[in-house]
C-alpha positions in Angstrom: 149.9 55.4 23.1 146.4 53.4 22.1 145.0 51.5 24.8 145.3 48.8 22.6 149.4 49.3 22.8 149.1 49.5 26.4 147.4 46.5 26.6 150.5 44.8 24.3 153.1 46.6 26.4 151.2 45.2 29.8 151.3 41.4 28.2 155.0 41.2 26.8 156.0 42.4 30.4 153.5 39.9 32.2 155.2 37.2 30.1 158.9 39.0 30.8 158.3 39.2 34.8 156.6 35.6 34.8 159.4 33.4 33.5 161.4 35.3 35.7 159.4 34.8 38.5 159.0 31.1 38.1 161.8 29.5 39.3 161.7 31.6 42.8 160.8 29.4 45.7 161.2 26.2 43.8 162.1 23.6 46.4 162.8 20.1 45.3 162.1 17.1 47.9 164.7 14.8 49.4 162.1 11.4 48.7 160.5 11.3 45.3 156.7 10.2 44.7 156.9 7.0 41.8 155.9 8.4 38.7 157.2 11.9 39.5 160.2 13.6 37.7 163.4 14.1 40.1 163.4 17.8 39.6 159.1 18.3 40.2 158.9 20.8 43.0 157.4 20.2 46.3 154.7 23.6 45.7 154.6 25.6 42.7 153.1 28.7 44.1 151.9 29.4 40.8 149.0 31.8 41.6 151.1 34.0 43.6 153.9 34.1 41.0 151.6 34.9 38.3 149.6 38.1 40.7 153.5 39.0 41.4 153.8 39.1 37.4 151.1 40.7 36.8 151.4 43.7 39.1 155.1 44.2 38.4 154.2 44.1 34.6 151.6 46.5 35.1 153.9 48.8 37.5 156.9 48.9 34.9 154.0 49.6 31.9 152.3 52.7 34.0 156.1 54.2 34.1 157.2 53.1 30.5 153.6 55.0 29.7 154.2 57.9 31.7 157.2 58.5 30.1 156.0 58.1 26.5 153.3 60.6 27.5 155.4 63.2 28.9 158.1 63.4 26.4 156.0 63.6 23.4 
């Protein structure tokens, strides 16, 4: 496996884990600002979900390329 593959592997997995990841902690107020959608969350904890995303996808490519490199 290229580093170039790895690379591919690491950002379908980043984009995998992070929808996954994005509706966790999602928490909806009871009073609504004007102008704001009903369902617009109170915090997105976006930064957090996308570090989260990233070091799961990175963990999960390290195995998948461990196991590419030992069975070939």
């Amino acid at each position: 496996m290229s580093i170039v593959s790895f690379f591919v592997v690491v950002f379908i997995l980043w984009l995998i884990f992070f929808f996954i990841f994005l509706p966790l902690g999602i928490e909806i107020p009871e009073k609504h600002e004007f102008g704001h959608a009903n369902s617009s969350p109170k915090k997105t904890y976006l930064f957090l979900k996308i570090a989260l995303s990233f070091l799961t996808s990175l963990i999960a490519s390290l195995i998948f390329y461990y196991f590419i490199k030992i069975s070939f």
